[in-house]
LUMSE-700569 format. One record per residue (C-alpha): z, x, y. Coordinates in steps of 0.001 Angstrom, whole numbers, plus 500000, padded with zeros to 6 digits. Example, Ala and Ser with C-alpha at 12.3 -4.5 7.8 and 13.67 -1.06 7.14 Angstrom:
507800512300495500/507140513670498940/
REM end
This chain:
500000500000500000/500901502394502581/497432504328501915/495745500793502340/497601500595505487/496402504085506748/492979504111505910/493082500288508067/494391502379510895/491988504751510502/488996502336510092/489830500972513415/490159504113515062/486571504861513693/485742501797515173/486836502202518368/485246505647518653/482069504452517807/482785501735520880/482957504649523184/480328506416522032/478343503958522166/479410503173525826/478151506655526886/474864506247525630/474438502611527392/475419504120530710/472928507247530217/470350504905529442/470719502137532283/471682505498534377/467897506742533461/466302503890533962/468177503908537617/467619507538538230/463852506231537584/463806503009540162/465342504671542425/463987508243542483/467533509451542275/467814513115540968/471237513903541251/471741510390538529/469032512138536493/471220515798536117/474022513913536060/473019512081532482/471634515565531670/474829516987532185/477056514473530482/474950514591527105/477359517437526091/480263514754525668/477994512447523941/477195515610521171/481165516501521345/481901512853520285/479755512808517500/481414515769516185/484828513805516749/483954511500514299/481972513465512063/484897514676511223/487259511779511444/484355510215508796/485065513400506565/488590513010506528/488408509628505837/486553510501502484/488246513062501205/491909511792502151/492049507992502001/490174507253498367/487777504897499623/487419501743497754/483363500968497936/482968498532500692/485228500777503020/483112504190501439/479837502160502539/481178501994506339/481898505475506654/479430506669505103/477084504038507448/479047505371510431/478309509103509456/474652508119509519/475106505872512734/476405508849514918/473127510939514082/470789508517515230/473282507395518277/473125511019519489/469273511188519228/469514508450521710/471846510547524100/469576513297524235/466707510894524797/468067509646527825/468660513625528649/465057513840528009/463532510814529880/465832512521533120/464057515329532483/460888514164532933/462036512210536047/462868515776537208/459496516789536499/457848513952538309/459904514094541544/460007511875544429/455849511505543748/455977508135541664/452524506651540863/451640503832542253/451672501261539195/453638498408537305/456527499973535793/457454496216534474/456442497263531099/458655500089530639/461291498376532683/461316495311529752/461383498159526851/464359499989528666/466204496471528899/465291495873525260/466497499601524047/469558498820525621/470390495592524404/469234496934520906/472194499794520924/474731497365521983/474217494894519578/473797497528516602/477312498722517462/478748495400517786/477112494450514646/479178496814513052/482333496186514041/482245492573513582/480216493104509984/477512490538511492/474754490646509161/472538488262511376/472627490387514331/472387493524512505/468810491961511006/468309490243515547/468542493899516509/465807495401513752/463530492484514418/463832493572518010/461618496603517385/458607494935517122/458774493596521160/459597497636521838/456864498672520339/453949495989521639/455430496979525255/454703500772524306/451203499679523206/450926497711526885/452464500572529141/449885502742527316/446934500235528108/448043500594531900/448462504535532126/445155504928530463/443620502344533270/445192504132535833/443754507729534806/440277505959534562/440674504459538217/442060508543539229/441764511188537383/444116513233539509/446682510770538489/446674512234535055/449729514558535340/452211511868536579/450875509275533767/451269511556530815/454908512142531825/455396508146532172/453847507822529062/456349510544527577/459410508304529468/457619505074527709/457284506982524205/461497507702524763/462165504493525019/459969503563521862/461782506103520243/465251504922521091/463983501220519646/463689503106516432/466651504916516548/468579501387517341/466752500152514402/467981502727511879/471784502112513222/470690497822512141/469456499100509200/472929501115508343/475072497902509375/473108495862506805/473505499058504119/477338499027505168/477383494978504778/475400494682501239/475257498098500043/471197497866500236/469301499827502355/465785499078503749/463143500397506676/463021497673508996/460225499877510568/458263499286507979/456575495425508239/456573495271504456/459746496207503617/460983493969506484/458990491139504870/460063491681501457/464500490888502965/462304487253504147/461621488691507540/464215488809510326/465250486221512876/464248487079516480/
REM end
């Protein structure tokens, strides 16, 4: 019993670190996707900066995780969450360092915007975002159906990638001397497609952690095969 009672206490700990981690990587990416409205480059070094506590929290529960398994004796559903969590942090600090990246680029691109609709990659920001929250809350409240919401999710990410594409490619055909500046908002546009998938894998890990079956919801035919997921 009182080993029962630890390993609960250490469950939500794990929990509650994954809240805050999770926490930093919403503000770096709504911080980004400021630093990009608003041509603000001290917001831009200022995510860069801060991904070092992001990668210093992973670690934190990294090992937390690998305490957990070798100490506690993990019954299986309890072994599946850590385990899910272990693979959770990976892909969570992926998405830190792609908001590091996407400042980056804003860096690169200055107080020179292009003159163009940014609505697209706007929408897949807001989406991105939404998909990293809900992962993480889908995980602590061991909600299957949002778990499977956030995965079906992707597929608006990625036809908005397709569409900020279509307009960058218009733009260089209009002005060629325009090229430069679209390739790097293409770049910030192929972050945030990346950071769908990443919030995808973390939906696929709550489901693994919730039925002890894992799938690639990336991939439309194993995603048809679990009946297709609700949007």
């Amino acid at each position: 019993m009182m080993m029962r009672t630890r390993l609960n206490e250490e469950l939500i700990k794990l929990h509650g670190m994954l809240e805050t981690m999770g926490d930093m990587i919403e503000q770096a990416l709504e911080g980004s996707v400021a630093a990009l409205a608003n041509e603000d480059m001290d917001k831009a070094r200022e995510i860069i900066k801060n991904d070092r506590f992001v990668n210093r929290q992973e670690k934190e529960i990294e090992t937390l995780c690998f305490r957990m398994l070798l100490m506690e004796q993990p019954v299986a559903y309890d072994l599946r969450n850590v385990s899910a969590a272990i693979k959770m942090i990976t892909d969570m600090e992926r998405i830190g360092d792609q908001a590091a990246d996407i400042c980056d680029l804003i860096l690169h691109i200055g107080k020179t915007k292009i003159a163009m609709d940014y609505g697209h990659i706007s929408r897949m920001a807001e989406v991105t975002i939404q998909m990293v929250k809900k992962s993480i809350e889908a995980f602590i409240r061991s909600d299957l159906d949002l778990a499977k919401k956030v995965c079906a999710s992707d597929d608006e990410v990625d036809e908005l990638f397709l569409a900020a594409r279509r307009d960058l490619i218009e733009l260089i055909r209009h002005d060629v001397t325009l090229s430069g500046q679209a390739i790097d908002m293409l770049m910030i546009a192929k972050y945030f497609e990346r950071i769908g998938d990443h919030a995808t894998n973390i939906g696929e890990w709550v489901i693994y952690a919730i039925t002890g079956e894992h799938k690639d919801y990336n991939d439309p035919a194993e995603r048809e095969s679990d009946g297709g997921a609700e949007k």
